[in-house]
N, CA and C atoms of all chains as a GROMACS GRO file, in nm:
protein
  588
    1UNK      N    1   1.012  -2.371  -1.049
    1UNK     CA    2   1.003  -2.242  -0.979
    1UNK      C    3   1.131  -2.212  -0.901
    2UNK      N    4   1.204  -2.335  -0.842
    2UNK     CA    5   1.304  -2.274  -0.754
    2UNK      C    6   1.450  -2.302  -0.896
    3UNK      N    7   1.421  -2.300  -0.940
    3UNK     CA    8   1.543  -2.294  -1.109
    3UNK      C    9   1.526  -2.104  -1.094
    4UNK      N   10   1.404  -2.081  -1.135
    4UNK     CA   11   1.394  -1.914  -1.178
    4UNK      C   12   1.455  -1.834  -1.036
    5UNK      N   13   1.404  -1.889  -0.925
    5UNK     CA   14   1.441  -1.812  -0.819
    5UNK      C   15   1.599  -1.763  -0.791
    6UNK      N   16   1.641  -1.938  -0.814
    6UNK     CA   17   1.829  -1.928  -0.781
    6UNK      C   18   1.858  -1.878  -0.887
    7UNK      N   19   1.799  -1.848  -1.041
    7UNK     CA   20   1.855  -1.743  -1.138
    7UNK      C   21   1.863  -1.609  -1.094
    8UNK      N   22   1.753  -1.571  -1.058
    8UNK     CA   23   1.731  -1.428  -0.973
    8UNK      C   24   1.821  -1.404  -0.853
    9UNK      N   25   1.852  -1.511  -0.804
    9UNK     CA   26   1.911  -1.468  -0.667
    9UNK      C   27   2.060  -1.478  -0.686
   10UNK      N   28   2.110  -1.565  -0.820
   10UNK     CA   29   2.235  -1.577  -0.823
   10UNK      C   30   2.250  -1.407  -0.888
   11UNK      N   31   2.152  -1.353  -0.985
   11UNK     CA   32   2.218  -1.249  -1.030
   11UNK      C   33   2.232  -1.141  -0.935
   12UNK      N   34   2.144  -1.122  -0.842
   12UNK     CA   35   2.150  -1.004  -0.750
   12UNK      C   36   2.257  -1.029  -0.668
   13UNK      N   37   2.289  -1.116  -0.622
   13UNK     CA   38   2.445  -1.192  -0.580
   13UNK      C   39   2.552  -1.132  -0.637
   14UNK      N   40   2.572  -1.110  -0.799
   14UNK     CA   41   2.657  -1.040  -0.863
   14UNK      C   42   2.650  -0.921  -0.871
   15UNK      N   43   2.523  -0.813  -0.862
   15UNK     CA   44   2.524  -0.731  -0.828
   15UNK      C   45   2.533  -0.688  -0.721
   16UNK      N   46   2.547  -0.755  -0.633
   16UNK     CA   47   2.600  -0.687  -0.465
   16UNK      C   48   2.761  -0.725  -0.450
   17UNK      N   49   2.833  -0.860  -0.536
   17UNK     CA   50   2.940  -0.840  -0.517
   17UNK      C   51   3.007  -0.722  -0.632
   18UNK      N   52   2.933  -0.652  -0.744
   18UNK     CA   53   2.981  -0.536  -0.810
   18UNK      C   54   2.999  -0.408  -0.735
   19UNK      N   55   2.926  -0.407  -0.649
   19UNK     CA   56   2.898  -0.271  -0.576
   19UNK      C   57   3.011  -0.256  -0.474
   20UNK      N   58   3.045  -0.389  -0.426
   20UNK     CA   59   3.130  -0.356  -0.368
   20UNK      C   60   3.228  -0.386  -0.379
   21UNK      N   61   3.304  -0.422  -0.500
   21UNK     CA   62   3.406  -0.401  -0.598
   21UNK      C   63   3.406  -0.283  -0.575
   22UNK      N   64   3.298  -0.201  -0.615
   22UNK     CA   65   3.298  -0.072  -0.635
   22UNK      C   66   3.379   0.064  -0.524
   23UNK      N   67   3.264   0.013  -0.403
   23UNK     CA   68   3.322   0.057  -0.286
   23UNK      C   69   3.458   0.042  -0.251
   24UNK      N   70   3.536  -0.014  -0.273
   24UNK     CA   71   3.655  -0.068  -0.248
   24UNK      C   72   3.769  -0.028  -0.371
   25UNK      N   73   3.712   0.019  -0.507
   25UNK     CA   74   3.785   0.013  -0.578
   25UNK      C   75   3.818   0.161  -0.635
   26UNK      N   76   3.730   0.234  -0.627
   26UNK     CA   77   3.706   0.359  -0.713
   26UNK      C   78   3.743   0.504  -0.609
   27UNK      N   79   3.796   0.576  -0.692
   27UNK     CA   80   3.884   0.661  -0.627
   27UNK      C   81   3.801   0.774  -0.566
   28UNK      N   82   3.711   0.807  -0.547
   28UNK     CA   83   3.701   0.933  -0.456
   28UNK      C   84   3.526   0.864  -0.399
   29UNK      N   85   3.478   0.933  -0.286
   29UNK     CA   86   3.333   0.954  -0.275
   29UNK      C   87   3.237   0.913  -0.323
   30UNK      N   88   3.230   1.052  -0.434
   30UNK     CA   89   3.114   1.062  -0.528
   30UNK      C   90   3.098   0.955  -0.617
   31UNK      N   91   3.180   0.827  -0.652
   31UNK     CA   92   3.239   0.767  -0.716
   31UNK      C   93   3.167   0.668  -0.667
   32UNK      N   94   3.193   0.602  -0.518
   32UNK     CA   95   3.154   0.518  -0.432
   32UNK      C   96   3.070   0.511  -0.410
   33UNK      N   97   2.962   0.615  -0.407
   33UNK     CA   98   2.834   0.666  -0.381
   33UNK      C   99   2.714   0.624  -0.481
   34UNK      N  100   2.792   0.631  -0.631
   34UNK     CA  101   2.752   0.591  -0.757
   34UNK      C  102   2.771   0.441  -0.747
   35UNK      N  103   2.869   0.361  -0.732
   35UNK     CA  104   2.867   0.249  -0.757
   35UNK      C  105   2.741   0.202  -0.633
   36UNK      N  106   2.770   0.181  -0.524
   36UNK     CA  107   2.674   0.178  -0.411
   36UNK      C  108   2.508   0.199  -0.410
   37UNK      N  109   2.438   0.374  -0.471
   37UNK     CA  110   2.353   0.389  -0.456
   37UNK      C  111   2.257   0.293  -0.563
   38UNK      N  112   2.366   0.242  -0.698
   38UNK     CA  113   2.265   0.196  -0.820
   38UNK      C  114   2.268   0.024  -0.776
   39UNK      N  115   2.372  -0.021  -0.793
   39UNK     CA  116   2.394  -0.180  -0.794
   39UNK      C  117   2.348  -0.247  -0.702
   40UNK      N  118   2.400  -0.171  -0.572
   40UNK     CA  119   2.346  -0.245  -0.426
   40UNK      C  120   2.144  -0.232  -0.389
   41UNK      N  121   2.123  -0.127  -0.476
   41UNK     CA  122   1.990  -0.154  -0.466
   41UNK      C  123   1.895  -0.244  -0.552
   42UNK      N  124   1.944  -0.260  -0.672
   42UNK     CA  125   1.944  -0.367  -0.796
   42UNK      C  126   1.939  -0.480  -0.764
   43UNK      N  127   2.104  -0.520  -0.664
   43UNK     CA  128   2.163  -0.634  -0.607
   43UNK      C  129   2.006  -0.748  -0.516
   44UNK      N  130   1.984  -0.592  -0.426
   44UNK     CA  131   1.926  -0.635  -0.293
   44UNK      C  132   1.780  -0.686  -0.361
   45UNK      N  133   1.720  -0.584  -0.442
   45UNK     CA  134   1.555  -0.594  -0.497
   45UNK      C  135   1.564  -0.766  -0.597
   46UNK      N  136   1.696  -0.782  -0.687
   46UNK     CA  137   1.653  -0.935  -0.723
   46UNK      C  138   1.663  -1.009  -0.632
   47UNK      N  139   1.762  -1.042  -0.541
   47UNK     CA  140   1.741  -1.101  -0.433
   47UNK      C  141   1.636  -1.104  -0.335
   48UNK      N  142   1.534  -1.044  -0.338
   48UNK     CA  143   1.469  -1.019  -0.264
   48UNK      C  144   1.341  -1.087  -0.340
   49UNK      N  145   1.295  -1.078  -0.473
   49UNK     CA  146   1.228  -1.103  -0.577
   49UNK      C  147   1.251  -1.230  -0.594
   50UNK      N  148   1.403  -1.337  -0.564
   50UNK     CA  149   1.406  -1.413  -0.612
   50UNK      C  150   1.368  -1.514  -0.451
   51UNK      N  151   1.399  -1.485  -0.366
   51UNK     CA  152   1.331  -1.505  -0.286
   51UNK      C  153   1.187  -1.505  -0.174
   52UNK      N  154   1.112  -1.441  -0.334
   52UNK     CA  155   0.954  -1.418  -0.292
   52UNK      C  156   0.914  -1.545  -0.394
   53UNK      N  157   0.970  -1.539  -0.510
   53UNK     CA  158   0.919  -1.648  -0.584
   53UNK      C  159   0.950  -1.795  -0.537
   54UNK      N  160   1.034  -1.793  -0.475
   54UNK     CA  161   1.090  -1.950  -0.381
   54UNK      C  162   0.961  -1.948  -0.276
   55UNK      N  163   0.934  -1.876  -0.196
   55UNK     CA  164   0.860  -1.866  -0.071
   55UNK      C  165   0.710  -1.884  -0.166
   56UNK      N  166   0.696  -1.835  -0.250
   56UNK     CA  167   0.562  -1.883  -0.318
   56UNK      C  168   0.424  -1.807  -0.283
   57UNK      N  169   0.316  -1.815  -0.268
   57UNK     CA  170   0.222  -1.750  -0.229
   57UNK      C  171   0.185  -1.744  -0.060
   58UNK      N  172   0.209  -1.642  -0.014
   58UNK     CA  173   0.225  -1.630   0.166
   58UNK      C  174   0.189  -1.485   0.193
   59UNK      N  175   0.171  -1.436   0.294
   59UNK     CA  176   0.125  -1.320   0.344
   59UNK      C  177   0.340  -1.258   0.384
   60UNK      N  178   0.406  -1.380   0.358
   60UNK     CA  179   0.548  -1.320   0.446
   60UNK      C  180   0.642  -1.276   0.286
   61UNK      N  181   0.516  -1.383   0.163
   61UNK     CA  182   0.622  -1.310   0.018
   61UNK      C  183   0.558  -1.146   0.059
   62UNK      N  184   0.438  -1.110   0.073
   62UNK     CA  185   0.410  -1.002   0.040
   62UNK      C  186   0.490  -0.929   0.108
   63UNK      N  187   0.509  -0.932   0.250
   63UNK     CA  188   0.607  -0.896   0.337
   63UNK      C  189   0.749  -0.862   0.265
   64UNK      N  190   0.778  -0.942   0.188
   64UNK     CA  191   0.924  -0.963   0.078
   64UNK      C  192   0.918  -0.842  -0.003
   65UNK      N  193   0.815  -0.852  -0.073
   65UNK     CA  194   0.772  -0.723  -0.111
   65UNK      C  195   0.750  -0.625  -0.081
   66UNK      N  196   0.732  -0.586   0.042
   66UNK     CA  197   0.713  -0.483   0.090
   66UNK      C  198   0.873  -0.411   0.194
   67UNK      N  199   0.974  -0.512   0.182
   67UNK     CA  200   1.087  -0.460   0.218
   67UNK      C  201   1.148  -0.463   0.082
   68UNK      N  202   1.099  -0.508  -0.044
   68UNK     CA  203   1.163  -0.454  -0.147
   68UNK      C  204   1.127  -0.305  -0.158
   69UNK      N  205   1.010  -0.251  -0.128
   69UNK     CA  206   0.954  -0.133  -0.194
   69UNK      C  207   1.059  -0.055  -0.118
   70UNK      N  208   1.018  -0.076  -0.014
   70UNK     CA  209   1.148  -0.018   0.164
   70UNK      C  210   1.263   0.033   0.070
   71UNK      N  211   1.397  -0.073   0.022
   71UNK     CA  212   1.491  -0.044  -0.012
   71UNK      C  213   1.464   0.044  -0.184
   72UNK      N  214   1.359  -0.025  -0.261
   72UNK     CA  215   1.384   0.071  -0.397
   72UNK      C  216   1.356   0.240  -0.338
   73UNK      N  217   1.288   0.296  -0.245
   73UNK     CA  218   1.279   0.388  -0.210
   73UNK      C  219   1.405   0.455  -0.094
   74UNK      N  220   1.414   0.411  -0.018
   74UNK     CA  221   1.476   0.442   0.094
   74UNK      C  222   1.635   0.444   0.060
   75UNK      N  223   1.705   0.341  -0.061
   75UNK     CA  224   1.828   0.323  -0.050
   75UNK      C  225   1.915   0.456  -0.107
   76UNK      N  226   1.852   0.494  -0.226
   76UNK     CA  227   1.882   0.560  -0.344
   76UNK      C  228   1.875   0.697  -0.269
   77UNK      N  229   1.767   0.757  -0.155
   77UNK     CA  230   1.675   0.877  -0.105
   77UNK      C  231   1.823   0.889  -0.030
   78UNK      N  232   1.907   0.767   0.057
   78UNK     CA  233   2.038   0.799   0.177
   78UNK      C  234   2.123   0.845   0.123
   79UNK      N  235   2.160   0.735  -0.020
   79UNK     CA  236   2.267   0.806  -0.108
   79UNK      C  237   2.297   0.943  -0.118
   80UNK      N  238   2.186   0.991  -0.166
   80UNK     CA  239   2.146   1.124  -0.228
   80UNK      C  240   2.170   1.225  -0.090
   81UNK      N  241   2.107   1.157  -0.006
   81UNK     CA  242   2.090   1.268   0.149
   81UNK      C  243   2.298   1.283   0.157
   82UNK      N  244   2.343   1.150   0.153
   82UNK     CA  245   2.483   1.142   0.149
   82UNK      C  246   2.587   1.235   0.107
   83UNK      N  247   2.532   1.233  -0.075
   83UNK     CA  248   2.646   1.288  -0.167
   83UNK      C  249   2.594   1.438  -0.153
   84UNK      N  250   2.476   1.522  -0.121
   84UNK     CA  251   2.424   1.624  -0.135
   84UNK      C  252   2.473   1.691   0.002
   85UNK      N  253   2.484   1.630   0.097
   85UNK     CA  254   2.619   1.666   0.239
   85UNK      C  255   2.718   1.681   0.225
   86UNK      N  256   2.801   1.577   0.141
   86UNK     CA  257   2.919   1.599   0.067
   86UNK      C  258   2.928   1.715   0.000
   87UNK      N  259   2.935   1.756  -0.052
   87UNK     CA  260   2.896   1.778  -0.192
   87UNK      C  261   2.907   1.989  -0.104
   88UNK      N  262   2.784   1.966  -0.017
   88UNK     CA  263   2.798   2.092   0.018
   88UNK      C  264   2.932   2.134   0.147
   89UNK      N  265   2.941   2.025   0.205
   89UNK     CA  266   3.058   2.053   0.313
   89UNK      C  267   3.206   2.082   0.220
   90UNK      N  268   3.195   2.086   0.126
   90UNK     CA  269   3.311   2.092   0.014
   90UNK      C  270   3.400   1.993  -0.004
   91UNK      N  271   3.353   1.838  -0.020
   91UNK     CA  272   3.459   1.736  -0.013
   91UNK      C  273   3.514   1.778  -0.175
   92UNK      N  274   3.591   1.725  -0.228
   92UNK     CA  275   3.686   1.760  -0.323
   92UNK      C  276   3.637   1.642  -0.412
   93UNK      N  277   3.597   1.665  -0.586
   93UNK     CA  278   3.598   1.573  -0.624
   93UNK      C  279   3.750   1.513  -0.685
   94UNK      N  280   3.714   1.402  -0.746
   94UNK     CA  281   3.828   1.356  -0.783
   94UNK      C  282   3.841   1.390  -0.941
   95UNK      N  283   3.970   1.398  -0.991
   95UNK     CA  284   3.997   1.441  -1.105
   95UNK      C  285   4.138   1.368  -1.163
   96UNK      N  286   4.166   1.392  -1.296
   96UNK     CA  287   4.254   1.314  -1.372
   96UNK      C  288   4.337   1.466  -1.363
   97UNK      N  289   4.500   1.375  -1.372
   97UNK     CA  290   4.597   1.541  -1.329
   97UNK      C  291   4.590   1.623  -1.470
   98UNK      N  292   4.554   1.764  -1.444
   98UNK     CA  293   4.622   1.861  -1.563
   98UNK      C  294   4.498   1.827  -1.657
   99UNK      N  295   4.378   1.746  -1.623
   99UNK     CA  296   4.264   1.804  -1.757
   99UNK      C  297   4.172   1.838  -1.676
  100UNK      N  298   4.143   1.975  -1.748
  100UNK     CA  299   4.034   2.003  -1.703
  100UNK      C  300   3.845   1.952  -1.776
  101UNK      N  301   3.773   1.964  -1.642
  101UNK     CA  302   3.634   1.912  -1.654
  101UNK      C  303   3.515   2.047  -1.668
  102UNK      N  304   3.410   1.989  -1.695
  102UNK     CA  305   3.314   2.103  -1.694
  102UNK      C  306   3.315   2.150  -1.554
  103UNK      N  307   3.286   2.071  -1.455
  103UNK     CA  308   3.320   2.138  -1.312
  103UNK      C  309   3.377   2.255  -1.307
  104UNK      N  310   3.535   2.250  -1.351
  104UNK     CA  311   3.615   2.355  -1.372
  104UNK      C  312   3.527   2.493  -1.459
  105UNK      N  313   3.460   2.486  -1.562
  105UNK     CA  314   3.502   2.543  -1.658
  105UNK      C  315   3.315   2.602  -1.592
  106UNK      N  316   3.231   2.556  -1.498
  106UNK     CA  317   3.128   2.616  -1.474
  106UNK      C  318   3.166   2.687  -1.359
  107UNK      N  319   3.265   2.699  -1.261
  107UNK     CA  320   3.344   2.735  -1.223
  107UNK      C  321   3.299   2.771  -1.060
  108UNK      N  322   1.798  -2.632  -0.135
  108UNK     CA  323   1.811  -2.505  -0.167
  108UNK      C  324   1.858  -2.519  -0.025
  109UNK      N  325   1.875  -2.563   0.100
  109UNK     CA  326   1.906  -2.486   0.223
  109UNK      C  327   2.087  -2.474   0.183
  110UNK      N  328   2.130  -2.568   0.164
  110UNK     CA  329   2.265  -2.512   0.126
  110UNK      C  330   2.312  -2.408   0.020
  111UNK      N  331   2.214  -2.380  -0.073
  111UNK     CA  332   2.216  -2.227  -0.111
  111UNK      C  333   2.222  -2.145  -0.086
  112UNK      N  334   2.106  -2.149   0.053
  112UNK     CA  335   2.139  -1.987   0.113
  112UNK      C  336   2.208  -1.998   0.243
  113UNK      N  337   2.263  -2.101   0.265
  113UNK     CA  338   2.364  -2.050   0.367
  113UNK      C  339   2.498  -2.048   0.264
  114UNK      N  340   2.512  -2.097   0.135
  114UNK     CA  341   2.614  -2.025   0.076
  114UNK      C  342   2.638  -1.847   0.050
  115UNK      N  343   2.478  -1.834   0.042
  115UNK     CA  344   2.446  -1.687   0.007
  115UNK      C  345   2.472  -1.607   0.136
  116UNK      N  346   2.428  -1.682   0.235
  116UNK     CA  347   2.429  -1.594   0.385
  116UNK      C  348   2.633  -1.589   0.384
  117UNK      N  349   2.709  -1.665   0.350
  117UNK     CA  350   2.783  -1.663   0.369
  117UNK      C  351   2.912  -1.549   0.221
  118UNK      N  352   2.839  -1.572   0.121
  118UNK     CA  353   2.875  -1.500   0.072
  118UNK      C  354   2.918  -1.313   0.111
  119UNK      N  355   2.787  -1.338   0.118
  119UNK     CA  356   2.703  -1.150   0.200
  119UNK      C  357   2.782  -1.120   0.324
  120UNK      N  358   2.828  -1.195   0.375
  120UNK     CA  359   2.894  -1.170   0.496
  120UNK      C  360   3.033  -1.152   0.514
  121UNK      N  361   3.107  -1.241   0.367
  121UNK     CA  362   3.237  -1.208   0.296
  121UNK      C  363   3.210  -1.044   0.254
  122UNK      N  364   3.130  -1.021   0.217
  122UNK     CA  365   3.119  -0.829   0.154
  122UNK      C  366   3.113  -0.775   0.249
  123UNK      N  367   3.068  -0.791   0.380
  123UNK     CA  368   3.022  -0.756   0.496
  123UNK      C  369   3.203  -0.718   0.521
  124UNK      N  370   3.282  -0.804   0.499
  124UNK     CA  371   3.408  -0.753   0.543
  124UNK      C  372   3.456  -0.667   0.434
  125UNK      N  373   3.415  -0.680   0.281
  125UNK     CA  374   3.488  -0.580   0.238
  125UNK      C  375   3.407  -0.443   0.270
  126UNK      N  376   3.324  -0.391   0.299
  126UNK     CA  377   3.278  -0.287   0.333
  126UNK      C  378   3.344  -0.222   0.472
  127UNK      N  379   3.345  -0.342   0.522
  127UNK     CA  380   3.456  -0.260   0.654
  127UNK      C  381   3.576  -0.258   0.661
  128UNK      N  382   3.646  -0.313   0.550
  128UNK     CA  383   3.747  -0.230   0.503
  128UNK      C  384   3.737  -0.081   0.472
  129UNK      N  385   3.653  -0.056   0.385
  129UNK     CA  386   3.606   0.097   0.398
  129UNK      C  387   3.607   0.167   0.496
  130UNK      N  388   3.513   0.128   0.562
  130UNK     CA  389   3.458   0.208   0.700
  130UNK      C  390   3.626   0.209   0.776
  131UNK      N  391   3.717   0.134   0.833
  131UNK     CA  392   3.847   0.202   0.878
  131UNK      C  393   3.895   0.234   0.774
  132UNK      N  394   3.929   0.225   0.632
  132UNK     CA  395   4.050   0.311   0.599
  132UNK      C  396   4.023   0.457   0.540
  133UNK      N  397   3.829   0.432   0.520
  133UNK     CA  398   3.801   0.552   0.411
  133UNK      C  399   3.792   0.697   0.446
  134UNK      N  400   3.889   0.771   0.354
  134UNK     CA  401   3.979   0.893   0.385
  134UNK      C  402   3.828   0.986   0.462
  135UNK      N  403   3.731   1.039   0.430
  135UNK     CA  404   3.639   1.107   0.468
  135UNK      C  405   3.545   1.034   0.545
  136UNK      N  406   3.455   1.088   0.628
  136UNK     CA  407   3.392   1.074   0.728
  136UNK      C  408   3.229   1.017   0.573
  137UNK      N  409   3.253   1.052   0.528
  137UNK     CA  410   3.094   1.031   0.447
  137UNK      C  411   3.145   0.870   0.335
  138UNK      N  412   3.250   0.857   0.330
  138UNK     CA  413   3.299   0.738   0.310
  138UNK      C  414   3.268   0.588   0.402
  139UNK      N  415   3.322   0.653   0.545
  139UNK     CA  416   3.272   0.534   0.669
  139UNK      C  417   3.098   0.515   0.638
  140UNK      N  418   3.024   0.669   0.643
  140UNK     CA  419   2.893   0.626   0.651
  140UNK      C  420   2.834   0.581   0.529
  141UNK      N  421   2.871   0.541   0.410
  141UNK     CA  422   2.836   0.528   0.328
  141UNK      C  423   2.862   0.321   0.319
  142UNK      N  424   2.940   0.310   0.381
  142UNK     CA  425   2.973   0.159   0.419
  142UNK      C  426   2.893   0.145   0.481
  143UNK      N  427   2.909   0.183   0.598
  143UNK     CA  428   2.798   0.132   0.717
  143UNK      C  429   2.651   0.100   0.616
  144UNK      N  430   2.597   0.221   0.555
  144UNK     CA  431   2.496   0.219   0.511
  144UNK      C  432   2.462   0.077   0.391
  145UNK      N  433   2.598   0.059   0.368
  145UNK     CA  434   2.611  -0.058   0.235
  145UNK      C  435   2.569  -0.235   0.378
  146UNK      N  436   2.670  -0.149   0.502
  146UNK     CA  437   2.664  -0.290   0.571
  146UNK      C  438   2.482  -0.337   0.611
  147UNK      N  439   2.410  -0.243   0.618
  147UNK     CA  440   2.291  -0.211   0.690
  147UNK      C  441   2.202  -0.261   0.601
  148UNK      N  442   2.235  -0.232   0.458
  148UNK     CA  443   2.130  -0.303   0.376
  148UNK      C  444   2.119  -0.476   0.307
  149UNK      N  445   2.327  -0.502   0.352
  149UNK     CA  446   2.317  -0.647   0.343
  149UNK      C  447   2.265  -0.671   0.466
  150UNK      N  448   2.276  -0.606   0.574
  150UNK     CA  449   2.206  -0.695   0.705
  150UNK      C  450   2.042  -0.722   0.707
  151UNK      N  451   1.990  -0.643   0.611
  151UNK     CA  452   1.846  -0.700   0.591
  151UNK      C  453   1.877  -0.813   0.488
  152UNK      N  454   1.908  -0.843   0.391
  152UNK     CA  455   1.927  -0.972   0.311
  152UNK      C  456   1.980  -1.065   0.410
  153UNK      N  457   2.093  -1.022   0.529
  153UNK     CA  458   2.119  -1.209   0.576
  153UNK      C  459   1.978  -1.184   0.643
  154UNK      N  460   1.925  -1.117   0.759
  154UNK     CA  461   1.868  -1.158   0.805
  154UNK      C  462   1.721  -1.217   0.746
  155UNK      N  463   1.674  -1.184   0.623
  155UNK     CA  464   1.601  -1.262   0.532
  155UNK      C  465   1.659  -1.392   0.557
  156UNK      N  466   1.700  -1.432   0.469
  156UNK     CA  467   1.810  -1.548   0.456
  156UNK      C  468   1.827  -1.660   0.575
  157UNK      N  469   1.848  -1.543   0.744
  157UNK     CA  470   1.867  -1.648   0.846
  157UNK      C  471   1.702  -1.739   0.847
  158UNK      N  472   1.616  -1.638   0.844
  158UNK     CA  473   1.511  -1.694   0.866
  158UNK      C  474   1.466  -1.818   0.749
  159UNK      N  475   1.526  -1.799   0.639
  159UNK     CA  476   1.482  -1.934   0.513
  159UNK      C  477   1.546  -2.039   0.610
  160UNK      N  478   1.668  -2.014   0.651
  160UNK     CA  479   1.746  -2.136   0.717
  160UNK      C  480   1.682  -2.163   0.799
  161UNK      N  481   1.667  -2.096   0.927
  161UNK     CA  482   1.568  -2.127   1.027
  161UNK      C  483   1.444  -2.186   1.018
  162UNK      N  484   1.353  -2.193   0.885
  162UNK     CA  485   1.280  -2.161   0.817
  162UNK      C  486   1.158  -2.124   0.959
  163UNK      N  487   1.168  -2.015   0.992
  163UNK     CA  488   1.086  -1.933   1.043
  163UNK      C  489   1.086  -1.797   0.972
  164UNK      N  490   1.027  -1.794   0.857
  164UNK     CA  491   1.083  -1.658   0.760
  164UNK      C  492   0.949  -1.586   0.815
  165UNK      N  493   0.843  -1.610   0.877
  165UNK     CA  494   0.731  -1.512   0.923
  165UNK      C  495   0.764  -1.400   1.045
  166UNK      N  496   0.854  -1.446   1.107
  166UNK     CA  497   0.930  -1.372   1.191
  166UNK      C  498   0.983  -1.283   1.143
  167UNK      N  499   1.124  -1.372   1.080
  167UNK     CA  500   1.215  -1.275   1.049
  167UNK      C  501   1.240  -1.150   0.927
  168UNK      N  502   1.073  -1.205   0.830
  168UNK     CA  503   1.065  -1.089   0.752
  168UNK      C  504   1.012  -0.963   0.845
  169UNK      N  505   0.955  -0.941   0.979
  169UNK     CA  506   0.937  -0.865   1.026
  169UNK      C  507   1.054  -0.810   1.063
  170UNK      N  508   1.165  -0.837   1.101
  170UNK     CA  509   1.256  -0.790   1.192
  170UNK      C  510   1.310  -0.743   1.072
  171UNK      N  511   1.320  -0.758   0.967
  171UNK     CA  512   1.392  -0.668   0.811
  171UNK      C  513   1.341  -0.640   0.829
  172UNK      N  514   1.217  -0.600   0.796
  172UNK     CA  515   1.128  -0.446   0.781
  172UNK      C  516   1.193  -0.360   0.882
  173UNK      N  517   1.140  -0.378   0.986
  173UNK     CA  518   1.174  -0.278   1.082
  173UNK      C  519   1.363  -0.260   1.084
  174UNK      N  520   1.433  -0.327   1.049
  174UNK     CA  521   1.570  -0.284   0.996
  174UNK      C  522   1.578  -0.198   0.936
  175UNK      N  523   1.510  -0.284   0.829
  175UNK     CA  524   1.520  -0.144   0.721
  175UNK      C  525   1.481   0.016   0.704
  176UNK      N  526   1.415   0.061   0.791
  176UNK     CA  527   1.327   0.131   0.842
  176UNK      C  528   1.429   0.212   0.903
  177UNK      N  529   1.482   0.150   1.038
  177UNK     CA  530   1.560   0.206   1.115
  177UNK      C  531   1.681   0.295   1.048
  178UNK      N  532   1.776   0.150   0.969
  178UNK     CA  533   1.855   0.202   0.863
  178UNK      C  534   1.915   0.304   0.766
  179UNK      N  535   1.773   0.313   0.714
  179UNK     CA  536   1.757   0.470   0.676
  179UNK      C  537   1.720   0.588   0.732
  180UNK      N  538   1.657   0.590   0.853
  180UNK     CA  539   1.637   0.682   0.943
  180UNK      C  540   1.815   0.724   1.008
  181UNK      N  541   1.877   0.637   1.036
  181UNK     CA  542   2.031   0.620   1.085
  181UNK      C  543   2.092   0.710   0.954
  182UNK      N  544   2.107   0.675   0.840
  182UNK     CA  545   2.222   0.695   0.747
  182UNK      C  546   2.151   0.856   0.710
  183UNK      N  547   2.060   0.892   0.741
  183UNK     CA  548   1.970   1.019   0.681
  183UNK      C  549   2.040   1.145   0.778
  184UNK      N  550   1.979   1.071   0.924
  184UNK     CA  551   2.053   1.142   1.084
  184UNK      C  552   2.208   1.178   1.027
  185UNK      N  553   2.280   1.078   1.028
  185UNK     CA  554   2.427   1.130   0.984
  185UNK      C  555   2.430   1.195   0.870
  186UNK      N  556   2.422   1.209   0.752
  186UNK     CA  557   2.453   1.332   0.684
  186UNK      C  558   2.358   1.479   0.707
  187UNK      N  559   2.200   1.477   0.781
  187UNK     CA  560   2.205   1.624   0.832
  187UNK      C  561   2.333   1.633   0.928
  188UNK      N  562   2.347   1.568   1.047
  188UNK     CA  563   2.505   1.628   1.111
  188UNK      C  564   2.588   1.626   1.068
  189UNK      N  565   2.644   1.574   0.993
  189UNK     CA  566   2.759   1.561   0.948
  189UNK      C  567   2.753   1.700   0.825
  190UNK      N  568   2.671   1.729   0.791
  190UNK     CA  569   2.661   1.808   0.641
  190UNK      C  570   2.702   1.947   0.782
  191UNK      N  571   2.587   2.006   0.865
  191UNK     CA  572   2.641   2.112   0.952
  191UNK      C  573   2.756   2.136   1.018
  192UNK      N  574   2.815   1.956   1.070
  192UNK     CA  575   2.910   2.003   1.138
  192UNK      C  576   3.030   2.071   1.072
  193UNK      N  577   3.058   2.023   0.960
  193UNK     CA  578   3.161   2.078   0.878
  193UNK      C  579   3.113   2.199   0.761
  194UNK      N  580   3.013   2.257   0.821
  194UNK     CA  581   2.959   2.386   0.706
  194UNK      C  582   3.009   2.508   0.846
  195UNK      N  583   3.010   2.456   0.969
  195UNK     CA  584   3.059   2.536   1.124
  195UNK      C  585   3.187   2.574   1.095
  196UNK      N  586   3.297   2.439   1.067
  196UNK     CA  587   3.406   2.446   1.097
  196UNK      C  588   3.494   2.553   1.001
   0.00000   0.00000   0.00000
């Protein structure tokens, strides 16, 4: 049981250090927002999973579970509250020089 | 496994700095909060985590919850202000 757990927990491990590769790497916002809102919640829920199956049958796994539900709901809902602020305050997306995108062309 | 997760607590806490790299250099204001918000959700995983070490995890899965809770109530607050203050300016 604790073999499956540290499988689970090593992978959500890699998905929280992707995300923030991400954060750190990718050029504008909306960008950051994407890497952040998907991976880091991915990251956090196996980790979280892989540490309910270590803890075993308890009233504190369910607890585990119940701050997983927390983040699959709550993480993705900030993002969104985030980029949809953005988004309207007019931050600028990012673009490759001299091609144009549908952005452009819906205008 | 206890030296696992204080590798893990220690890992998370290495990201903990790259995210605040963000938060000072990142060009827009929804950049900082978008770190913070990244820092807020590893701070419920260490504090999971402190408690395996501690192994008082009946505690400290309470004190994540209510993190987490808070967390998003926090990162929600800043983009309604933040979305008005700059729809004013």
């Amino acid at each position: 049981m604790a073999f499956v757990a540290a499988l689970l927990i090593i992978g959500g491990a890699v998905f929280l250090l992707v995300s923030c590769v991400g954060l750190l790497r990718l050029p504008d916002f909306y960008t950051r927002a994407h890497a952040v809102g998907k991976a880091e919640t991915l990251g956090s829920m196996l980790i979280l999973i892989g540490l309910a199956v270590y803890n075993g049958a308890a009233l504190s796994s369910l607890k585990l579970l119940l701050i997983l539900v927390i983040i699959a709901v709550t993480n993705p809902t900030a993002t969104h509250a985030l980029t949809r602020a953005a988004m309207r305050s007019g931050l600028k997306v990012w673009r490759v020089k001299g091609k144009q995108t549908n952005h452009d062309l819906a205008g | 496994m206890s030296a696992f997760f204080l590798g893990l607590t220690v890992f998370i806490a290495l990201l903990f700095a790259a995210s605040l790299y963000r938060i000072v250099v990142g060009p827009s204001v929804f950049d900082r909060a978008i770190g913070a918000g990244l820092i807020g959700t590893n701070a419920i995983l260490v504090l999971v985590l402190i408690g395996f070490l501690y192994d008082r995890i009946d505690m400290f899965v309470d004190l994540a919850l209510a993190y987490g809770m808070l967390n998003f109530i926090g990162i929600v607050a800043l983009a309604k202000y933040f979305e008005r203050k700059q729809g004013e300016a």
